[in-house]
C-alpha positions in Angstrom: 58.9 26.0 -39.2 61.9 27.2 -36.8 64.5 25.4 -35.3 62.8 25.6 -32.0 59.7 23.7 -33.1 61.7 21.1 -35.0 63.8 20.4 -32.0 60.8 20.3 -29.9 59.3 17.3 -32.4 62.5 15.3 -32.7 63.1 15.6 -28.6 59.3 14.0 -28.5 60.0 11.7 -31.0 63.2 10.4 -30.0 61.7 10.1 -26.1 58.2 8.5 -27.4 60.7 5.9 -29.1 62.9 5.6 -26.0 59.8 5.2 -24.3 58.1 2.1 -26.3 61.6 0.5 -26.6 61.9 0.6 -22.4 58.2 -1.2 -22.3 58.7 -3.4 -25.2 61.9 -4.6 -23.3 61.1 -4.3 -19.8 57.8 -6.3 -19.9 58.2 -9.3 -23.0 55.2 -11.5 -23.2 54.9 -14.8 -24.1 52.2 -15.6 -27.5 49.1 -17.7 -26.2 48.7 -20.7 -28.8 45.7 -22.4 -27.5 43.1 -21.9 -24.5 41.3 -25.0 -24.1 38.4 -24.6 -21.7 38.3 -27.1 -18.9 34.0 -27.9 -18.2 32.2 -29.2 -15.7 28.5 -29.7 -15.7 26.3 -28.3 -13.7 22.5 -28.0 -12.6 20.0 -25.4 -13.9 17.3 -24.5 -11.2 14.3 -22.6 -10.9 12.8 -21.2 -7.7 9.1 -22.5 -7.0 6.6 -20.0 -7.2 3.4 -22.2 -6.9 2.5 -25.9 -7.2 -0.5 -28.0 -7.6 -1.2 -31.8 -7.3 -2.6 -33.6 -10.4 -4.7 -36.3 -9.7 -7.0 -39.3 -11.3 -9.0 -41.8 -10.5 -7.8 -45.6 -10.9 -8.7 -48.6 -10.2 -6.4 -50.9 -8.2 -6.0 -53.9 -5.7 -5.2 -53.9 -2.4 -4.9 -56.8 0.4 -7.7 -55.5 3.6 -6.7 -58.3 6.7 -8.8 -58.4 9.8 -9.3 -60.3 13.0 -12.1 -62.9 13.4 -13.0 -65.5 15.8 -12.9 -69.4 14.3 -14.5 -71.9 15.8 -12.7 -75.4 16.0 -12.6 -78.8 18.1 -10.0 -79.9 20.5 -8.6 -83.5 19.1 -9.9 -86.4 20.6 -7.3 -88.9 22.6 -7.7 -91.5 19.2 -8.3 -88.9 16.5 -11.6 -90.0 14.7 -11.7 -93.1 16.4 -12.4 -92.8 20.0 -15.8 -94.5 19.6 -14.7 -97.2 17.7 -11.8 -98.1 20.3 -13.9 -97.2 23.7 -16.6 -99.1 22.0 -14.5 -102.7 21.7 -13.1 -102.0 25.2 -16.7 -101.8 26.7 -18.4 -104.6 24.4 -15.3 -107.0 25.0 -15.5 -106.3 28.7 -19.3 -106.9 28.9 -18.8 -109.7 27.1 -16.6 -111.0 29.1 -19.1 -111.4 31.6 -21.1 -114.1 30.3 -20.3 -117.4 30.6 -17.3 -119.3 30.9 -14.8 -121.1 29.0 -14.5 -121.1 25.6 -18.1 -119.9 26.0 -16.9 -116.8 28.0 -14.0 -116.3 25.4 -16.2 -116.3 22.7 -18.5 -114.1 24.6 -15.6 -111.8 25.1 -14.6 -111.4 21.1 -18.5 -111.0 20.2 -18.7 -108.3 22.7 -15.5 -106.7 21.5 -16.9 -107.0 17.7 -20.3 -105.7 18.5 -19.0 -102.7 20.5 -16.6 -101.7 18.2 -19.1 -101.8 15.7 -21.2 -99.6 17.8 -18.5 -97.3 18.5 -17.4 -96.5 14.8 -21.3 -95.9 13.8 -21.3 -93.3 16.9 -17.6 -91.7 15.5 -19.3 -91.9 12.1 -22.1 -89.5 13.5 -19.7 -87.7 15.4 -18.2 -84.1 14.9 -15.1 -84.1 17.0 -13.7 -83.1 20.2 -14.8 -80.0 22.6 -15.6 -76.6 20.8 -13.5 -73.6 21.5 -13.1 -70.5 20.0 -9.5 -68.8 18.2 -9.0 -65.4 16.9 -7.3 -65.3 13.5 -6.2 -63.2 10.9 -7.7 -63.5 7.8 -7.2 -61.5 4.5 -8.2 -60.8 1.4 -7.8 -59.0 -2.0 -10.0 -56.2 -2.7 -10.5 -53.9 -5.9 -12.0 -50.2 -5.6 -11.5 -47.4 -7.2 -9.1 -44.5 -5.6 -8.1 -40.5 -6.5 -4.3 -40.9 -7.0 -1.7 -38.2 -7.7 0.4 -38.7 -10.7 2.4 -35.4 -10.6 2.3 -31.6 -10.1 2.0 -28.7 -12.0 5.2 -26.6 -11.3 5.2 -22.6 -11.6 8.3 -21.4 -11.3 11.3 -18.7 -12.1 14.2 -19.2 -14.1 17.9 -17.9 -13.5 16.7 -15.0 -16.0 13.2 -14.1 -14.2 10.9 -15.3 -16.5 8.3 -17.5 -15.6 6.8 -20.8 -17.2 4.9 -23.9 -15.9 6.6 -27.5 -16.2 5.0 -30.8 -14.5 7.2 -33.0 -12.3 6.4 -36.7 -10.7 7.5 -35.7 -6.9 6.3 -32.5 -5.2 9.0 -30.0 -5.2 10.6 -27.9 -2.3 11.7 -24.6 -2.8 13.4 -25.1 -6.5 13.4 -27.8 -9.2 16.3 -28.8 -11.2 15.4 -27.6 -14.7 18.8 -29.4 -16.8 22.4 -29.1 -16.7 24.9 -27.5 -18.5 28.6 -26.6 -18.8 30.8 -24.0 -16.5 33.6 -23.5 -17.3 36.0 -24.1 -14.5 39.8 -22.9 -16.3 41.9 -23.2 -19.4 44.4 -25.5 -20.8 46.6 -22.8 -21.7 50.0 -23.8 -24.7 52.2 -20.8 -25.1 55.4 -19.9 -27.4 58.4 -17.7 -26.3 61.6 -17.2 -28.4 61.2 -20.5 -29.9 60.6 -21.9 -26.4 56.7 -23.6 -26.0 54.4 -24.6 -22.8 51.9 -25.1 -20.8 50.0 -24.3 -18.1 46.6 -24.1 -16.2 45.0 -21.1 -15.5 41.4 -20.1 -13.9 40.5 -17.2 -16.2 41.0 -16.5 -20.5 44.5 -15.8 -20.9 43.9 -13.8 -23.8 46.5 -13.4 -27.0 49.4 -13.4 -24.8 51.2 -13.0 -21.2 53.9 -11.5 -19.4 57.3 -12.8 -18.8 59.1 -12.0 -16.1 62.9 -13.2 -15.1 62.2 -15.9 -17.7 58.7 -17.2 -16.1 55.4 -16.6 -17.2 53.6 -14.9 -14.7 50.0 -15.3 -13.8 48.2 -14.6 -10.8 49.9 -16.2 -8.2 51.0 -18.8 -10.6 53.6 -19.2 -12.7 55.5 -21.4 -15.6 58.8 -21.7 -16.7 59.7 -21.8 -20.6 60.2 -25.2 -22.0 62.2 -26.4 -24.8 
């Protein structure tokens, strides 16, 4: 080999070298520790293809109220006693009629005895005031049978375009939650520089390490001092 070619080697050698030194120095970086991923949960969802209303039939109860028209009695000016009392009036003023003195008194309490006997045979026979008529509402429990729907049947298409059937208790819109599960939202991110160790947040994997620049880690648009 001539001295041309050698000189040619070591002159790319010595500049590859140069080279890596000038990167390895201008651009240090920072050894990730740990990434801790920060979670949140989530819902899965499928879009609704199809769905169809399960029925069966049960027997229940239910309360049917209507209107009706009640005949009653207006009261009477004594209650149940207007015979009785209208009675001893008359008798005790008929009796008062006959005779006089103590004849005419007795006359007047035999009267009075005899028409209020009278009277409370007649209320005794008797069935109350003046009729009228009142509309009321009256209710009452009934038990039939009755086609009720106790869910759907649920085509649908997952996040991966498969399809598959699931039953749900409501009728869906235009997607049903299918579960939940964890996104991850960032990282917890501990790093170690020169004997120097900390921390930060970051949105994205930081990978096995990151760049330092002017003594501050630097990551997209954020960035973290060394600490001690």
């Amino acid at each position: 080999m001539n001295k041309t070619v050698l000189g040619v080697l070591a002159g790319m050698l010595v500049g590859g070298g140069a080279i890596a030194a000038y990167q390895a120095f201008s651009t240090p970086y920072a050894e990730v520790v740990s990434a801790v991923p920060i979670t949140e949960r989530e819902p899965i969802y499928g879009e609704v293809i199809s769905s169809t209303a399960v029925t069966e039939m049960r027997t229940g109860k239910r309360e049917v109220c209507e209107e009706v028209a009640v005949e009653k009695r207006k009261p009477e000016r004594f209650g149940d006693k207007d015979g009785m009392v209208v009675g001893a009036v008359v008798g005790g003023l008929l009796g008062n009629q006959v005779g006089g003195g103590s004849g005419k008194k007795l006359a007047t309490v035999a009267g009075a005895v005899g028409g209020a006997y009278a009277g409370r045979e007649i209320d005794r026979r008797h069935e109350g005031g003046q009729k009228y008529t009142e509309m009321e509402t009256v209710c009452q429990t009934v038990t039939e049978p009755r086609e009720e729907v106790i869910g759907y049947d649920v085509q649908y298409r997952g996040e991966d375009g498969t399809v598959a059937t699931t039953r749900v208790d409501r009728k869906p819109g235009a997607r049903i939650q299918l579960g939940e599960r964890d996104r991850i939202v960032g990282y917890d991110v501990t790093w170690r520089y020169e004997g120097q160790t900390g921390s930060l947040r970051m949105d994205r994997d930081p990978g096995d390490r990151l760049p330092i620049k002017d003594g501050v880690i630097q990551v997209a648009g954020q960035a973290a001092p060394p600490q001690g």
